[in-house]
Every structure is written in C-alpha cells, then in structure tokens.
C-alpha positions as CSV (number, residue, x, y, z in Angstrom):
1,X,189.8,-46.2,-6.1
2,X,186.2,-45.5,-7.1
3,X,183.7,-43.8,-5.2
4,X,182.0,-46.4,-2.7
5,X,178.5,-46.8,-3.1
6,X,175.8,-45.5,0.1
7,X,175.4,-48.9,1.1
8,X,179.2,-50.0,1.4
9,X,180.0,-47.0,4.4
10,X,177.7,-47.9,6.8
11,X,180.5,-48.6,9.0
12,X,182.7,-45.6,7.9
13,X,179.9,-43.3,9.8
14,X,179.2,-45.6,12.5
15,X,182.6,-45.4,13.2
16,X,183.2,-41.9,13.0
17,X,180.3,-40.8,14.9
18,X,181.0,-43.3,17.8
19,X,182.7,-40.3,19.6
20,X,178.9,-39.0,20.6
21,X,178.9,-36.2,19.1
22,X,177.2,-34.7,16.2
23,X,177.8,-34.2,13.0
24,X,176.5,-32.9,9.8
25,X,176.4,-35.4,7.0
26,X,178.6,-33.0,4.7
27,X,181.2,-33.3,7.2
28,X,180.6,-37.0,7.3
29,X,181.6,-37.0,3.8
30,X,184.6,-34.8,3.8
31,X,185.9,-37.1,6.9
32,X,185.1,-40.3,5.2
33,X,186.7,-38.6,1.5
34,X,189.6,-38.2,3.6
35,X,189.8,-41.6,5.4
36,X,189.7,-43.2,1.8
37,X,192.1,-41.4,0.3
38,X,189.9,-39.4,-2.6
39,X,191.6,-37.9,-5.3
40,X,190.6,-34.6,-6.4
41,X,189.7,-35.9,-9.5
42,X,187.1,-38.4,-7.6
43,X,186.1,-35.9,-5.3
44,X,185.0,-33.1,-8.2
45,X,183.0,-35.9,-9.7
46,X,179.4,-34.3,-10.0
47,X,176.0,-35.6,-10.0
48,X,173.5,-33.9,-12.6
49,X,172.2,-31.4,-9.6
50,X,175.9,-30.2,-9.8
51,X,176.4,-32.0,-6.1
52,X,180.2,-34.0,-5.5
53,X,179.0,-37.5,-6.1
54,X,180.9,-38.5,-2.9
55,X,179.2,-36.2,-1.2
56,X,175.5,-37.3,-2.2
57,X,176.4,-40.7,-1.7
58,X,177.4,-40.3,2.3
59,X,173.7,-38.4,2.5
60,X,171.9,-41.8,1.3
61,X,174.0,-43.9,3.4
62,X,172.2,-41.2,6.3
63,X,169.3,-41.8,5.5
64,X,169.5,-45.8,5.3
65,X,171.1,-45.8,8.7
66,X,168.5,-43.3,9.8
67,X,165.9,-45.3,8.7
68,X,167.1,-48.6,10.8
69,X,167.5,-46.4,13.8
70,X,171.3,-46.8,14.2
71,X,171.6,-43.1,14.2
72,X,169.2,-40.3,14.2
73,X,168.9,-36.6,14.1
74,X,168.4,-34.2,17.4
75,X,169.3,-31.2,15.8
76,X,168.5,-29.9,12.3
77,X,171.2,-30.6,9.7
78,X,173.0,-32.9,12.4
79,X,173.0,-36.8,12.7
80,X,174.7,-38.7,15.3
81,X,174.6,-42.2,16.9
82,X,172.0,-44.4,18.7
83,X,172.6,-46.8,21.4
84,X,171.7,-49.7,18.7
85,X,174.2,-48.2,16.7
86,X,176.7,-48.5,19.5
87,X,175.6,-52.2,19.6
88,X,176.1,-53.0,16.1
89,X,179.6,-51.8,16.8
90,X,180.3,-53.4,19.8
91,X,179.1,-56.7,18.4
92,X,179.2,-55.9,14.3
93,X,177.7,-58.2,12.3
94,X,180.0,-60.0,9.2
95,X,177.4,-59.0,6.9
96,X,176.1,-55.0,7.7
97,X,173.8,-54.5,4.6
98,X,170.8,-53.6,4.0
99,X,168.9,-57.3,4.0
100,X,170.3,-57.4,7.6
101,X,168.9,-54.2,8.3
102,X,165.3,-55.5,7.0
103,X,165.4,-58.9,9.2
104,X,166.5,-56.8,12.7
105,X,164.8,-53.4,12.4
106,X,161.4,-53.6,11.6
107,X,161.3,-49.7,11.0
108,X,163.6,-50.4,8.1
109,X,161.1,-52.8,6.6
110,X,158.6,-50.6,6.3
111,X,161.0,-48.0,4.5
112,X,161.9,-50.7,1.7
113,X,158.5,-52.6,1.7
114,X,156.0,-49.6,1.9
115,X,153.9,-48.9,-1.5
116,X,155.9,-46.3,-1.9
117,X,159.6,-47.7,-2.2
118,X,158.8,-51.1,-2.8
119,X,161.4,-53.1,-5.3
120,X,159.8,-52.9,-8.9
121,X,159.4,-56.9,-10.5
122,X,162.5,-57.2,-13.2
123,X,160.4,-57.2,-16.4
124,X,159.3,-53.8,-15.4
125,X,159.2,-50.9,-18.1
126,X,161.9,-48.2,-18.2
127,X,158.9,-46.3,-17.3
128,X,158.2,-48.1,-14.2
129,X,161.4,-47.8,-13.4
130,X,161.6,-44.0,-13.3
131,X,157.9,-43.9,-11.3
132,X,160.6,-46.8,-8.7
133,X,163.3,-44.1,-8.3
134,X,160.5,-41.0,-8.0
135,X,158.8,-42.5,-5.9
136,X,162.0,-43.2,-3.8
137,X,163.2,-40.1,-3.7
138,X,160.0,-38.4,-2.6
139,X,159.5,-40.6,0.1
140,X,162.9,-40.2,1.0
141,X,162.3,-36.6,0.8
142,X,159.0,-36.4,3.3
143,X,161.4,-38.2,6.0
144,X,163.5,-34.6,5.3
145,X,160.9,-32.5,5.4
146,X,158.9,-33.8,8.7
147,X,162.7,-34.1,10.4
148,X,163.2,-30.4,9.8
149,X,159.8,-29.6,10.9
150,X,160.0,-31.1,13.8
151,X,163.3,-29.9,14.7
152,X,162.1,-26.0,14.7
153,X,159.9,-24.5,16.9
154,X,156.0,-24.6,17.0
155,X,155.6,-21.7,15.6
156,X,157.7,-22.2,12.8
157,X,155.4,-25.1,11.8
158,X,152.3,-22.3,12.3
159,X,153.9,-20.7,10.1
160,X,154.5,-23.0,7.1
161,X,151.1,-24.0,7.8
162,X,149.7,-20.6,6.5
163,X,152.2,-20.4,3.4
164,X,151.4,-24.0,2.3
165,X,147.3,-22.9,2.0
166,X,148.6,-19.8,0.5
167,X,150.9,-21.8,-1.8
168,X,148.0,-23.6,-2.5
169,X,146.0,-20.6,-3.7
170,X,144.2,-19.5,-0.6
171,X,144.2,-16.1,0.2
172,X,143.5,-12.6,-1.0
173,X,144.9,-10.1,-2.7
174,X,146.6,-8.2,0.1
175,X,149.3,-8.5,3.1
176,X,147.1,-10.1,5.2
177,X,145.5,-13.3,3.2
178,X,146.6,-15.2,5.7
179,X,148.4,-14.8,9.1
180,X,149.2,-16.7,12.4
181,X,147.1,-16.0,15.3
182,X,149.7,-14.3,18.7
183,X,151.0,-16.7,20.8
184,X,149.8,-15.2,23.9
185,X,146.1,-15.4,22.7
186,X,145.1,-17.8,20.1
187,X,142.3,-19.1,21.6
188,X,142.6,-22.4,20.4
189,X,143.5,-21.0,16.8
190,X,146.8,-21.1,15.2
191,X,146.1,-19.6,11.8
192,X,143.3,-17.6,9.4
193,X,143.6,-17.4,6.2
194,X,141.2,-16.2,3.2
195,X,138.9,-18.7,1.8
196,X,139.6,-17.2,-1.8
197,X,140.8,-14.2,-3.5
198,X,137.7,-11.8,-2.6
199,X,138.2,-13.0,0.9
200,X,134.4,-13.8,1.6
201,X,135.0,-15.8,4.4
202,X,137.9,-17.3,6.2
203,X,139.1,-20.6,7.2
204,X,140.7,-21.6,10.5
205,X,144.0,-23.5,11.5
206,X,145.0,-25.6,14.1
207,X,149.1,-27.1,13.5
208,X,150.0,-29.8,15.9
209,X,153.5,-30.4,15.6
210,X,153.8,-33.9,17.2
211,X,156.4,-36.2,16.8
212,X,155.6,-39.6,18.7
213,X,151.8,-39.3,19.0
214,X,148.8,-38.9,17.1
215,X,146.1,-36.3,17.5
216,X,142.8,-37.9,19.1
217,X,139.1,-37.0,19.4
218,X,139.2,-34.7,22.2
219,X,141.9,-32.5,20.4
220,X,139.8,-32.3,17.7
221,X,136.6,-31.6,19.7
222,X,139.0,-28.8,21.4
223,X,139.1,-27.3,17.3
224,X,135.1,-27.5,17.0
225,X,134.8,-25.1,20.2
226,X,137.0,-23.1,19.1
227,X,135.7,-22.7,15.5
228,X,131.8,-22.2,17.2
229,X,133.6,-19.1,19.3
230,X,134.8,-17.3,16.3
231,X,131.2,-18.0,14.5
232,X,133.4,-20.4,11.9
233,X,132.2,-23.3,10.3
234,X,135.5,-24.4,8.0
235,X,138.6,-25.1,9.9
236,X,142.0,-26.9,8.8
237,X,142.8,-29.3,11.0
238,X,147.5,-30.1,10.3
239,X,149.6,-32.4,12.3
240,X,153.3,-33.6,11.3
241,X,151.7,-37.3,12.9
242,X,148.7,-38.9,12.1
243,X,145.0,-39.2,13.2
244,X,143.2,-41.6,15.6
245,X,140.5,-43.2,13.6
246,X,137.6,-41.7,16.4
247,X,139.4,-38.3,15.7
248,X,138.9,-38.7,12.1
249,X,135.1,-40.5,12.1
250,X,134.2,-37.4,14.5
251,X,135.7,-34.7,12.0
252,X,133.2,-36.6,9.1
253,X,130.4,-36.5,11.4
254,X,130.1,-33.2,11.4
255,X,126.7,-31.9,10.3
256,X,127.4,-28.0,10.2
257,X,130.8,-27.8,10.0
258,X,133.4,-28.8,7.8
259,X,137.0,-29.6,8.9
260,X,139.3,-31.2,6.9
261,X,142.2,-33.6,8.7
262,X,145.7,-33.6,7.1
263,X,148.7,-35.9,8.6
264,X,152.0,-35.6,8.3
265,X,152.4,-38.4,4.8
266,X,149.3,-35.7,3.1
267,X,151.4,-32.8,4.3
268,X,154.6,-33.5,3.0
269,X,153.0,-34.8,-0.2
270,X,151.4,-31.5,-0.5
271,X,154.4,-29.2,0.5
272,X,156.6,-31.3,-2.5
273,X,153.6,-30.7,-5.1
274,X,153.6,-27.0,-4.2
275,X,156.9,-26.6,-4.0
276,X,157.2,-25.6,-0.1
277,X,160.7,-26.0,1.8
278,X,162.0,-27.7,-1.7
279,X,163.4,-26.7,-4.7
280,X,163.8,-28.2,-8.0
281,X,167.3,-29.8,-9.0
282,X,167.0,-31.3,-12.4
283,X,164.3,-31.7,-14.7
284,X,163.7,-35.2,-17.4
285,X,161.5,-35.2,-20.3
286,X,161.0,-38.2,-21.5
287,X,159.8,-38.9,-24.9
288,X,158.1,-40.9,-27.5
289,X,158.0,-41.7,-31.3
290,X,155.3,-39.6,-33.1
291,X,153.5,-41.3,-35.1
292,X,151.6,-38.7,-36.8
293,X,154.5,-37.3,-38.1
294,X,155.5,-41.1,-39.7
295,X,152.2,-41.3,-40.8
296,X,151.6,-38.3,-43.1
C-alpha cells in the first residue's frame, strides 16, 4: 500500500488516542505504521529534511485535528483527545474531512480561510504557489511555537523574551546585554536589555504569557509605573495573546514614553525571521533566465 495522505487518518488517531491518554505524535505514527501494515521499504521513505514521510504525514494530520479542536495538547510534545473528539467518534460522520471540519468548527475556518493559508485561485503562478505553501507552513509553524511557549513555565517565556531582542541585535558587547530581572523582586519588570552595542541606555520588558486572554489597559498602565520607578522611558511590552484596543490606543498616547506592544502573531513572526526556537531544514533557490547573458 502507499503511504496515506494527513487528511485520510483522522480517524486512525482519533481512534488510538480514545484511550485518554497522551501521546506524542511520533508515537502516533509508529502505531498507525504498524496498524497499516508499512513495509520497511515505505516506512524509510524520506522527505527532503531527511524526516520518514509516514512520519511527517501523522504530524499534519496533528495539527489539522488540532486546529478543529478534536484533540489538543496539555503537555509539550504530547497530544491527546477532546471531548468533541470523543463525539465525533461516538457519532462519526460518513464523511470526516476537512470541508466537514470547516462547516462544524469555526476555529478551523479561520485556520484555512485566514490571509495567511487561504487557497490560492488555480491560474495562480508557480510563484504564488510557493508564497501558498510558505505561507502554510509558517503559520502552521507559529501554532508550534506559541503551544511550546505556553506549555513551559513563565519564566522560560522571560527568558526567550530577552534572547529574541538580543537575536534581534540589542545588547552590548558583554555577559550582561541583557538579562531577566529575579523572580522574587522584579518590581513589575521582567527583563533589561541594552539599547545598543555601547549600551547608552536600556530598555525594559514585561512577558505576559497568556493563553485565553488578552492584556488590557490597566496591565499596561501597571508597565508605565513601573518604567517611571526605574527613571525609564522605553519599555517592551510581549504577550503570547493579543492586545485590547484601549491597551493599545493608551501605549500610542504616550507623550514621554515610548512602549512598543507585540502579540503573540508579531512574536512568532519575529522569532521565525530571527531564527529563535527553529532551525532551518531545507533551502530552494529558485531561478530565472538571464537575459543579459542571451543578449550580449
């Protein structure tokens, strides 16, 4: 047999993760290879990164069923099933694709119909095509990287705050461009870091590592005292959620101070341009004729 395709075993890990408990999506794979019957030779078929095809496959098929909340992911690197999952089981549908997923889970929806992943007309350009797929894979990607945030501790994001602005070529020269502030005394700051290299004055963080709300005026009012108490008038202002718009038409009426607001879609943008928590699998160039050369 040949490899099935993401969407064609949704019901291979609903099935298998019915028992409650949790399971890494590598192991979903191996247990689903095994159900079907994969040959070595299938199994040792490799995408370009050098990942089992079979293997990448089961991942998508994650992150579709993620995406229409029929399972989700509690603990980092582990997925397991939802009580709508359990539903669509108990009452499966003849049809369990991803069209049925769009008309029942609204969530879903907006995965496939955002700017970002939305289908490309047919007379598109091999060009647009590629920009499709990028685009697809980076949004997919941002789901990842807010998921695993959010699954570590608070001061892990703290953390990753200060090596994103350092990635991003804040800082100075020495150990200590930029650093999280104790736990036990922060004082309303999470982080400092180094305006530049000469370190002539610094910038201050706050990281709000929320998951099912967004930050709102008085948090941000909670900042501005704490920048004024450290004589600071440039702060960083990160959450993995988003901003109320009074939170963010209070940061831009700011007369003398400056504090710039950046959600959880900027962050993860950011963190993929600067090459944060990711790593590079396979590079395409793609080309074109020259016609200099033709036209000597």
């Amino acid at each position: 047999m040949t490899i099935p395709k993401y969407n064609e075993m949704y019901l291979d890990v609903l099935n298998i993760l019915k028992d409650g408990e949790q399971y890494t999506r590598k192991n979903l794979a191996y247990i689903i290879a095994d159900n079907l019957n994969l040959t070595e030779e299938e199994r040792n078929i490799r995408i370009s990164s050098g990942q089992p095809k079979y293997i990448n496959r089961v991942g998508w098929t994650c992150t579709h069923l993620i995406k229409a909340t029929l399972i989700e992911s509690k603990k980092r690197g582990y997925v397991s099933i939802t009580n709508d999952g359990l539903k669509i089981l108990s009452n499966c549908p003849k049809n369990l694709n991803n069209k049925y997923f769009e008309e029942h889970y609204p969530s879903y929806y907006e995965f496939t119909h955002s700017n970002k992943t939305k289908i490309i007309v047919d007379d598109s350009t091999p060009e647009d095509k590629i920009k499709e797929a990028m685009d697809l894979i980076n949004n997919t990607l941002a789901s990842e990287l807010l998921e695993a945030i959010t699954n570590n501790e608070p001061y892990f994001f703290e953390n990753l705050v200060v090596d994103l602005l350092l990635k991003m070529g804040y800082g100075g020269f020495d150990d200590n461009a930029g650093n999280v502030t104790p736990l036990s005394n922060d004082g309303g700051i999470d982080g400092i870091i180094k305006e530049d290299k000469l370190g002539l004055e610094n910038i201050y963080i706050q990281a709000k590592r929320y998951t099912d709300q967004p930050v709102r005026r008085p948090e941000i009012q909670s900042f501005v005292g704490a920048l004024n108490g450290n004589g600071a008038n440039k702060g960083v202002f990160i959450t993995t959620s988003t901003f109320t718009q009074q939170a963010q038409e209070f940061a831009d009426s700011l007369n003398n101070m400056h504090i710039v607001l950046i959600d959880g879609e900027l962050l993860t943008k950011l963190m993929i341009e600067y090459d944060l928590g990711v790593n590079t699998i396979k590079k395409y160039e793609i080309k074109q004729l020259d016609s200099d050369y033709f036209n000597r």
